[in-house]
C-alpha positions, 0 to 999 in steps of 0.5 A, a space after each residue: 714408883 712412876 710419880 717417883 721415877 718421874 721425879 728423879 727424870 726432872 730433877 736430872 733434866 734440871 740439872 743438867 740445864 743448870 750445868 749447860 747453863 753455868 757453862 755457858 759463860 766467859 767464866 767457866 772458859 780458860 783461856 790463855 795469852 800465848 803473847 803474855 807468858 801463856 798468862 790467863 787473859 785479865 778480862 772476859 765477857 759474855 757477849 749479848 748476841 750470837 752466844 759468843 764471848 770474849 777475853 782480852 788483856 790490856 797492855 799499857 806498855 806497848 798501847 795493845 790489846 790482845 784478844 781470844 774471841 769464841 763463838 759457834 758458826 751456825 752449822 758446820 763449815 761455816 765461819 765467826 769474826 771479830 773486827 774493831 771498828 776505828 772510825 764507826 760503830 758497824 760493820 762498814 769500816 770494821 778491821 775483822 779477823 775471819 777464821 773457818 774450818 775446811 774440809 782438811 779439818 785446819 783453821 783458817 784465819 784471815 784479816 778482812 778490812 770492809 770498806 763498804 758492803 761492796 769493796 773488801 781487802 785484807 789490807 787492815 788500817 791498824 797493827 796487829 800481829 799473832 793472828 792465829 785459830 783454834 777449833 774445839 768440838 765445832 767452838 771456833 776461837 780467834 786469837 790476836 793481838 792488836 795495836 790501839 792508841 796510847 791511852 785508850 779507854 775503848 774500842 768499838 767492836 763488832 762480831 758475826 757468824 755465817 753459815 757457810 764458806 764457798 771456795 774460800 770467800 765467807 757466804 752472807 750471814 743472816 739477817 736476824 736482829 741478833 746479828 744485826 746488833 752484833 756490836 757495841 763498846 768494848 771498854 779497856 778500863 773500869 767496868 765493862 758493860 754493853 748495852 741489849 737495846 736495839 740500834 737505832 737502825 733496826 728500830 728504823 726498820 721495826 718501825 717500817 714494817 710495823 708502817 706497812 703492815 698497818 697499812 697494806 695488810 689491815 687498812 686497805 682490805 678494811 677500806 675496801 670491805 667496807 665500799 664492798 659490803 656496807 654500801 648495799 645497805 640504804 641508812 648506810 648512805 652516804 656514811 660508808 663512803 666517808 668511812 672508805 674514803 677515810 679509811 683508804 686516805 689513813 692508810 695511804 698516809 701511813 703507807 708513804 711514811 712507810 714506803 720513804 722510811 723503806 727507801 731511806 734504809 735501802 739507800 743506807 744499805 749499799 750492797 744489800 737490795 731486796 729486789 722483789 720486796 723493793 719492786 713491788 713497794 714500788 708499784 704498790 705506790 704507784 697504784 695507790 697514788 693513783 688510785 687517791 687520783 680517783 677521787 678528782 675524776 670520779 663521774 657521777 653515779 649515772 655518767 655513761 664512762 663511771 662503768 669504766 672508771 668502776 672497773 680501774 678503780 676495783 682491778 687496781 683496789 684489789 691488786 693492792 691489796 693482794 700485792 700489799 699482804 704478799 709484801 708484808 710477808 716477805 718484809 716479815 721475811 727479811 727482817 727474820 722476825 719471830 713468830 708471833 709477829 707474823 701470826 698476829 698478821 696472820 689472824 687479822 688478816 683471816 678475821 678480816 677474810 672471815 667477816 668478809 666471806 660472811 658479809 659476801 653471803 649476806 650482800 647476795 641474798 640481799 641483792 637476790 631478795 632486791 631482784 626478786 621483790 622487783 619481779 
């Protein structure tokens, strides 16, 4: 009887996820065209990001395109826009159409031309007209219509969603992939298709982290692992010099090349500044760039200043190294990265702990037995 009952509760389980699912598409939503007889729209499409949809008719007639945009803000109170992009592919230059629930329970809808991350007005460089919004059991929907060029075949569109409004202006929306790859070409003839890859600048900034993350959370604590725990062994004289000095210069390499790719999408990002992340990549290779330096003034082993040189060199080594895994997290942070990336940081970075933890242990009874054999 229990196996049976259990049966029957999977089966409805797996029926009802099929039926979430199946609904879950353009097709199963009717929408209609108040701008055309009420006429159901010609066009739909599941949209690759946010879980949001689409409908559109073309009209040839009068070069318009009218357009029902649906999607779900992240939590109540928060807002979805739709925008066509006449001169680029993003959000900078997008014409948007921003629509939100108030408190009152009416939808606001508004246009919103976004000229540059910091300079915004509602004073669009294109036609349209019927703008108006809809809410249904926290879906919100944003109908217009718009003017294009006479002939067009497609249009560069953009869509969002964000949390949260604050006295009438929308508050940022999140930084994950999927919103940053809200965007793609929305095709007026043919087959409609839109491409699930990822942009060129999120690629630009997987590949910085990804730099970085070699870099100062693997390189440079293994670096100084090896200085600190291979060196007390004499056959290990002079290849763990040469291996630390290797392993410092590789990770210095590849940390500038991700450091330059950082400031180069910082410059690409006019209004976005990650204060915290950006000072401390700064100082990070401050420090590390000095640190190269020590190669040229290293004194000998027996000069009367090497104490001193041995005390910058180790304070700034294991600053960089604290800095250098406290910077990767909050990178991990920024690009909202999912969990399994910052878990496999974890794990390197706790092996790397671990073996170090027991190679202090062996360092001090080899130093202890040293001392003791000289007595």
């Amino acid at each position: 009887m229990v196996p049976s009952s259990i049966s029957l509760l999977l089966l409805f389980i797996l029926i009802a996820l099929i039926a979430s699912t199946s609904a879950n598409t353009c097709t199963n939503q009717t929408l209609t065209d108040a701008s055309n007889n009420n006429k159901v729209y010609a066009n739909c499409m599941d949209l690759p990001q946010l879980n949001a949809f689409l409908h559109w008719t073309h009209n040839t007639s009068n070069s318009s395109v009218s357009v029902a945009f649906v999607a779900t803000p992240p939590r109540p109170g928060g807002w979805v826009s739709w925008a066509v992009n006449p001169t680029g592919t993003g959000m900078v230059g997008a014409q948007s159409f921003v629509a939100y629930k108030g408190d009152n329970g009416v939808v606001t809808v508004f246009p919103l031309n976004i000229q540059s991350y910091s300079k915004m007005s509602q004073n669009l460089t294109i036609d349209t007209w019927n703008l108006r919004g809809e809410e249904d059991e926290g879906v919100i929907k944003i109908f217009v219509n718009i003017k294009v060029v006479e002939n067009a075949v497609s249009l560069n569109q953009v869509w969002q969603v964000g949390p949260s409004v604050t006295a009438g202006r929308i508050d940022p929306h999140a930084f994950a992939p999927e919103n940053l790859n809200s965007k793609g070409p929305l095709s007026l003839v043919g087959t409609q298709s839109i491409s699930h890859g990822v942009d060129s600048r999120t690629k630009r900034k997987n590949v910085h982290g990804i730099l970085n993350a070699v870099s100062w959370g693997f390189l440079f604590p293994l670096g100084v692992a090896i200085a600190r725990y291979l060196r007390i062994f004499p056959c290990a004289d002079p290849t763990w010099f040469y291996l630390h000095v290797g392993c410092q210069m590789s990770a210095y390499v590849i940390g500038v090349v991700g450091w330059v790719t950082g400031l180069k999408l910082g410059s690409e990002s006019e209004g976005i500044v990650y204060t915290a992340h950006r000072n401390i990549g700064i100082a990070l290779f401050c420090l590390c760039t000095i640190q190269m330096f020590a190669l040229l003034v290293r004194p000998n082993k027996d000069h009367k200043y090497r104490v001193f040189w041995n005390i910058y060199h180790h304070s700034f080594g294991y600053t960089m190294i604290f800095l250098g895994i406290i910077n990767v997290f909050k990178g991990f942070d920024i690009l909202n990265t999912t969990e399994k990336w910052k878990s496999s940081c974890i794990v390197a970075i706790s092996a790397l702990a671990i073996t170090a933890l027991i190679l202090e242990v062996i360092t001090w009874i080899v130093v202890l037995r040293r001392k003791s054999n000289t007595k």
